[in-house]
C-alpha positions as CSV (number, residue, x, y, z in Angstrom):
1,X,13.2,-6.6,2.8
2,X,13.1,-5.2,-0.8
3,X,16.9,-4.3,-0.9
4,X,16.8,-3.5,-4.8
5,X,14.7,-0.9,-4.2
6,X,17.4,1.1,-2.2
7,X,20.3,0.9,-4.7
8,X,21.6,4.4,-5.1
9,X,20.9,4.7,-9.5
10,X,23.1,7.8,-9.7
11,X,26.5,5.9,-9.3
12,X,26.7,5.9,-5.8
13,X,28.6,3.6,-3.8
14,X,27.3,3.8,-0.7
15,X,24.0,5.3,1.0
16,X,23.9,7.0,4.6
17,X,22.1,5.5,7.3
18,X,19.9,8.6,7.2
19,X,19.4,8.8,3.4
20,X,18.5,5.0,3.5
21,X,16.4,5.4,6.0
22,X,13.9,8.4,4.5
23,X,14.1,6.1,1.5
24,X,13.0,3.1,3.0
25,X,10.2,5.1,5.0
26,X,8.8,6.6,1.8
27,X,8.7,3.2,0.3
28,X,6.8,2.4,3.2
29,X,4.4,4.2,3.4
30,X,3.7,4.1,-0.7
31,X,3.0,0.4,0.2
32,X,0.4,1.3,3.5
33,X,-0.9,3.9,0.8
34,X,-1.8,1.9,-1.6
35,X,-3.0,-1.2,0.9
36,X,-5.6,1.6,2.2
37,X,-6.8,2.1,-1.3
38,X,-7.5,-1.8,-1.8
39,X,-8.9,-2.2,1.5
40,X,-11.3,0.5,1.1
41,X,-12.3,-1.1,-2.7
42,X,-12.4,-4.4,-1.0
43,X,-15.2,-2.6,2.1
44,X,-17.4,-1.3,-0.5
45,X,-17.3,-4.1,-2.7
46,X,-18.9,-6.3,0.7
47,X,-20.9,-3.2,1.6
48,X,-22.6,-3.8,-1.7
49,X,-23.1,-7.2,-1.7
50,X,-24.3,-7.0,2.3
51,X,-26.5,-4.7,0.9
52,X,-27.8,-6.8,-2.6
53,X,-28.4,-9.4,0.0
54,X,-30.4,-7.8,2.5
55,X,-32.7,-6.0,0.1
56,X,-33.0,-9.6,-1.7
57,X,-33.8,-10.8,1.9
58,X,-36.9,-8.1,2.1
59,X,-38.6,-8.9,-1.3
C-alpha cells in the first residue's frame, strides 16, 4: 500500500518477511493512532455543537 515507506535507508538490499512485517505493523498502527486522535477531536467538536444547540433550544 505505501511501499516507500518500507525501503530499507541503511543500504540494504533486501528486507526479511519478518522485519517487513513489524515495519509495516508499526506503520499501522501509527496511522489507527493518529485516526483515534481525529475521531475523538471530531466527537467533541459535535458534542459541543449538540450541546450549543440544545441549550439554544431551552432559552
Amino acid at each position: 500500500m505505501f511501499p516507500f515507506f518500507f525501503v530499507p535507508c541503511s543500504g540494504e538490499k533486501s528486507m526479511s518477511a519478518k522485519s517487513y512485517k513489524e515495519r509495516r505493523l508499526k506503520f499501522l498502527q501509527w496511522i489507527r493512532d493518529d485516526l483515534e486522535t481525529r475521531l475523538a477531536g471530531i466527537n467533541a467538536a459535535i458534542a459541543t455543537l449538540e450541546r450549543q444547540l440544545n441549550q439554544e433550544e431551552t432559552t
